[in-house]
Backbone bond lengths (Angstrom), bond angles and torsions (degrees), N, CA, C in turn:
res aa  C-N    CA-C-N  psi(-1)  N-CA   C-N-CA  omega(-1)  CA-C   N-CA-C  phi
1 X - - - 1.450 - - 1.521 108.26 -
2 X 1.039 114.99 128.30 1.854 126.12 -166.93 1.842 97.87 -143.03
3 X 1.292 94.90 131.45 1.917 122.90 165.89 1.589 104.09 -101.06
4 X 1.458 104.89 122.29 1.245 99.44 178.17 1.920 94.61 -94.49
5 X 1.530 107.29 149.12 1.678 85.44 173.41 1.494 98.44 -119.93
6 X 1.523 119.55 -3.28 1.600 121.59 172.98 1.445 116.36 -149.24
7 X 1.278 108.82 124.84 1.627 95.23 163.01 1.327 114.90 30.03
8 X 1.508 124.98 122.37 1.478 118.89 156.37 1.868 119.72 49.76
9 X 1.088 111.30 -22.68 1.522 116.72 166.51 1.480 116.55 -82.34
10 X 1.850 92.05 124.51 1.704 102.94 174.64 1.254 103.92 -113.14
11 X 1.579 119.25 155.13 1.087 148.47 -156.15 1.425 123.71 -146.52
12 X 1.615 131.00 89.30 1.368 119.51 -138.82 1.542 107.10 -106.95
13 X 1.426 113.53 109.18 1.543 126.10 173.03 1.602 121.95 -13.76
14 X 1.250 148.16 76.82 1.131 134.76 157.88 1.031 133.66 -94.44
15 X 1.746 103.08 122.34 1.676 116.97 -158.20 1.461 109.03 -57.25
16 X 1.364 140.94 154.82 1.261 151.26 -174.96 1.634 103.85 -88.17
17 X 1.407 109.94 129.69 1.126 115.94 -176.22 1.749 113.11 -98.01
18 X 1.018 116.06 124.93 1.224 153.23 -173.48 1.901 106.73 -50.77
19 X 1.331 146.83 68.53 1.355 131.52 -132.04 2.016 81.31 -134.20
20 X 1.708 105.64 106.27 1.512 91.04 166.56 1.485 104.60 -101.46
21 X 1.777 89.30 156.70 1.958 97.61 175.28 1.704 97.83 -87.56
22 X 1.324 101.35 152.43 1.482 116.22 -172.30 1.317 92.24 -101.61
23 X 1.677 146.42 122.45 1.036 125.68 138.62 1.351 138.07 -73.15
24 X 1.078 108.26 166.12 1.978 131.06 -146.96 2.044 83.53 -82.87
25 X 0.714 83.34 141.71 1.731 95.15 166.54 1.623 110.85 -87.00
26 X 1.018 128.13 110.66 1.418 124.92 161.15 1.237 125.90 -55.97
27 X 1.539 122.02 132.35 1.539 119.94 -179.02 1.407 115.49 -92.09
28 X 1.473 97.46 -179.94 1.203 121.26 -140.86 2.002 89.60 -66.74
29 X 1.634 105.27 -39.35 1.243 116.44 -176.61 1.727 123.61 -69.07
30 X 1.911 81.08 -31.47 1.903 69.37 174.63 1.636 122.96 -91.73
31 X 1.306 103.14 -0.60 1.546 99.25 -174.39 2.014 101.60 -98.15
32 X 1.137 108.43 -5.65 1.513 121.37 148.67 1.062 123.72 -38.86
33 X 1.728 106.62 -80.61 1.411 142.79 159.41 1.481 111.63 -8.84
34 X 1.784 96.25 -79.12 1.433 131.28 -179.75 1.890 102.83 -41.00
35 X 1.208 126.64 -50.68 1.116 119.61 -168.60 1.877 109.48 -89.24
36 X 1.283 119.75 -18.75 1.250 133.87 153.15 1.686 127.63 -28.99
37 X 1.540 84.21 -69.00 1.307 119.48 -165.95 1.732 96.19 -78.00
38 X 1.582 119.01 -34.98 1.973 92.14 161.90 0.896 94.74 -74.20
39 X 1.564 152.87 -46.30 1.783 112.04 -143.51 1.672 99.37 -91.09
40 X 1.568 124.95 -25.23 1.569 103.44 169.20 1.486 110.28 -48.94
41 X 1.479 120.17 -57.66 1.543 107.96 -157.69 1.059 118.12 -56.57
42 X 0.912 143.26 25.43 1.561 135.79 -174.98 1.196 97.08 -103.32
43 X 1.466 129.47 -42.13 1.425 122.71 -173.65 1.964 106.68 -67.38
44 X 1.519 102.37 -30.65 1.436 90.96 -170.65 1.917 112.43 -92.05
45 X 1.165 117.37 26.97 1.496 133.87 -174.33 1.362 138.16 -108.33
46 X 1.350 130.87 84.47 1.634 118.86 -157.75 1.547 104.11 -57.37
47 X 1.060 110.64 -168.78 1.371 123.20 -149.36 1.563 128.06 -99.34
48 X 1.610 79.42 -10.05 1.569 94.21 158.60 1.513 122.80 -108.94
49 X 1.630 111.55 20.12 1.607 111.94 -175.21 1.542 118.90 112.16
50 X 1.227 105.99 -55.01 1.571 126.95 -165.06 2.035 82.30 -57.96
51 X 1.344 106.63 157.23 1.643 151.69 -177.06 1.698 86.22 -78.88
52 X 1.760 120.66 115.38 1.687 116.96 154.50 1.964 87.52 -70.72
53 X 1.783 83.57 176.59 1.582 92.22 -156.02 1.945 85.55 -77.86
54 X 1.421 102.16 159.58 1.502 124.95 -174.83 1.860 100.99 62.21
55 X 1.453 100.06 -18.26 2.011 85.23 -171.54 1.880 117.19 -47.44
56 X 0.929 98.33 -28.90 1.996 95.66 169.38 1.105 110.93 -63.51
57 X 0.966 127.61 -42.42 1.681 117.63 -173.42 1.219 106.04 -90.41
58 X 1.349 134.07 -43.49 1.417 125.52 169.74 1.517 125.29 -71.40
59 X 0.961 103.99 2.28 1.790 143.38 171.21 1.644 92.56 -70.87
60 X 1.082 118.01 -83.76 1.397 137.88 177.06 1.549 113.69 -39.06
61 X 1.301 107.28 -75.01 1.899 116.92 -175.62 1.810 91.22 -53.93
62 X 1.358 134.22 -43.23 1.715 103.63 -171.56 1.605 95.53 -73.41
63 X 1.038 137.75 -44.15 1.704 130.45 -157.40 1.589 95.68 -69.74
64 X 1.405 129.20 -19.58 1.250 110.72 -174.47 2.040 93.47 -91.31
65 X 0.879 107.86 -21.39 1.606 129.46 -177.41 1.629 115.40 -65.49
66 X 1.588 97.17 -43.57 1.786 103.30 175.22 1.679 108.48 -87.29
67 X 1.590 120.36 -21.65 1.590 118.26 168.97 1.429 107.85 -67.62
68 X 1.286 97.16 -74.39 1.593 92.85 171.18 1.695 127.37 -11.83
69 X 1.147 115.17 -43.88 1.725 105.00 175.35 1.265 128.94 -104.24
């Protein structure tokens, strides 16, 4: 199967190859983490949602802080 796109010029069809992404399995530690890290943030969050200042990162260091033990 050939597309000509000018005059006398061939151009030879190659079918598209089909390529799935495998996802990564999450461990045992990050889905720990993951459930950590909602119930810390609440303490570091004003009241309409928005991050108090540094609360993301100190958000972070307790959830890695409450897996840890």
């Amino acid at each position: 199967m050939s597309i000509g796109t000018e005059v006398g010029e061939r151009v030879e069809a190659v079918p598209e190859l089909v390529v799935k992404k495998v996802k990564r399995k999450a461990s045992a530690y990050n889905r720990k983490y993951k459930a950590a890290f909602k119930r810390v943030s609440k303490k570091y969050k004003k009241n309409n949602g928005e991050w108090k200042k540094g609360g993301f990162k100190a958000a972070v260091k307790a959830a890695h802080k409450e897996v840890k033990k």
